[in-house]
C-alpha positions as MATLAB code, in Angstrom:
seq = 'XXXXXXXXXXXXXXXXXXXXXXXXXXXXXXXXXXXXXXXXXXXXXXXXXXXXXXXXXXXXXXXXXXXXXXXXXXXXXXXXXXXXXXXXXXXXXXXXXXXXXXXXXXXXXXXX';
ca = [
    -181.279   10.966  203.881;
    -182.270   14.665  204.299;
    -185.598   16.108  206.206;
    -187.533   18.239  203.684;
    -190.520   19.650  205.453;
    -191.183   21.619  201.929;
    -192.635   17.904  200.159;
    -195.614   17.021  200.426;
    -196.645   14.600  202.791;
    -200.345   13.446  204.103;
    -201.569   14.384  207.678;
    -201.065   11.156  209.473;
    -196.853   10.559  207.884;
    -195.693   14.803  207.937;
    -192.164   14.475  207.553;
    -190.564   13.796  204.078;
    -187.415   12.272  203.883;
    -185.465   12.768  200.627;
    -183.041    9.761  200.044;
    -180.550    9.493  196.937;
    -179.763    5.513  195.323;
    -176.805    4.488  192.870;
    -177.661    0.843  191.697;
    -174.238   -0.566  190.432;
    -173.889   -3.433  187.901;
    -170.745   -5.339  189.704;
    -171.792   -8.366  187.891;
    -170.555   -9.652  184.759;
    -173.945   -9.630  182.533;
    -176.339   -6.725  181.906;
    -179.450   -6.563  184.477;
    -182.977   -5.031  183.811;
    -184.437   -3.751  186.831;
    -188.086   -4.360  187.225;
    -189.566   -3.066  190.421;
    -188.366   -2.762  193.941;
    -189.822   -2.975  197.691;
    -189.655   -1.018  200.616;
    -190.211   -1.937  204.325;
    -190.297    1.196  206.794;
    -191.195   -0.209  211.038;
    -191.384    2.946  213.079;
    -190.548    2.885  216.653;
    -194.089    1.467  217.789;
    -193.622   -1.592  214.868;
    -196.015   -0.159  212.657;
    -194.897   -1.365  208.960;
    -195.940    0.154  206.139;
    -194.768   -1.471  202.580;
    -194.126   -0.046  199.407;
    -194.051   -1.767  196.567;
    -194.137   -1.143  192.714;
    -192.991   -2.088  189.045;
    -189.593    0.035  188.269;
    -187.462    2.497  189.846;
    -189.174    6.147  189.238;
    -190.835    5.414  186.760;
    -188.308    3.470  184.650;
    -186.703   -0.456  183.909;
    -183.252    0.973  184.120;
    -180.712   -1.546  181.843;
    -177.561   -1.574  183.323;
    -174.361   -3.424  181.251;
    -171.992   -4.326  183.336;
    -169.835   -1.385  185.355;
    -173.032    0.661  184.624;
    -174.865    2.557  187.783;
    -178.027    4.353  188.103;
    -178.727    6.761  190.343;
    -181.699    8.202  191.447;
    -183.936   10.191  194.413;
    -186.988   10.322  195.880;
    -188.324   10.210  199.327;
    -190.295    8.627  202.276;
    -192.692   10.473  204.165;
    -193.021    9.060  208.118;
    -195.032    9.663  211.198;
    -192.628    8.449  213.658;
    -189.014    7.550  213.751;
    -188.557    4.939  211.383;
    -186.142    2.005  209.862;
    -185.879    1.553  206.585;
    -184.747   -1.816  203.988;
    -185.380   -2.664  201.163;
    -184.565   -4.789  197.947;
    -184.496   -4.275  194.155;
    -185.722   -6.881  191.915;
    -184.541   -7.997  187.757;
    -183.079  -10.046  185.384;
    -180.316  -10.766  183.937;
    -179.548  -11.079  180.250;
    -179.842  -14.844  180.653;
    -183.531  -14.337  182.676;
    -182.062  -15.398  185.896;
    -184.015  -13.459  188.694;
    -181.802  -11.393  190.481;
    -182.390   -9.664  194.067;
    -180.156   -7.502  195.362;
    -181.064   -6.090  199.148;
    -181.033   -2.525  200.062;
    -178.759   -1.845  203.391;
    -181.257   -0.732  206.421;
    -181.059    2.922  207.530;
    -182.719    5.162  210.005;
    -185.310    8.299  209.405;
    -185.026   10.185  212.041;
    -187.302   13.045  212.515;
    -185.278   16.325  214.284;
    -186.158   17.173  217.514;
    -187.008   21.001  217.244;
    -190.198   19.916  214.711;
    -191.459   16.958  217.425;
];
């Protein structure tokens, strides 16, 4: 995760955070993705969610072996902790759910 004051970000959440993903097909049959969820607590246990169909704007098919990668960013008031999950199918139409490890925004201390 980078700070990047230079995105935009509303009034009340002013620092961006730019964050970069590789989704990995370890499995043995191809996956769609079809949306994912975020959950960001800051340090007072606000939680904010973000939710939404696809990854940027796409249903990335993966065959097996395959990755996508991809960035974009969070924008946060306070310090914050991050998780997540990505959700699909499978070629078969199993659901499949794969969690995203929790990480830390951390705004710098010469901006606070």
């Amino acid at each position: 995760m980078i700070f990047n004051p230079n995105l935009e970000a509303p009034e009340e959440r002013p620092y961006p955070f730019v964050y970069f993903i590789s989704i990995i097909n370890d499995s043995n049959e191809a996956l769609t993705i079809w949306g994912r969820k975020w959950i960001l607590k800051d340090v007072t246990g606000e939680m904010m969610v973000v939710e939404g169909s696809g990854v940027v704007g796409e249903n990335p098919f993966l065959l097996p072996g395959e990755r996508f990668s991809y960035n974009s960013y969070h924008v946060i008031g306070k310090d914050s902790r991050v998780s997540g999950s990505f959700f699909g199918t499978s070629e078969h139409g199993a659901k499949v759910r794969v969690t995203i490890p929790g990480f830390n925004l951390v705004v710098p201390d010469s901006i606070t």
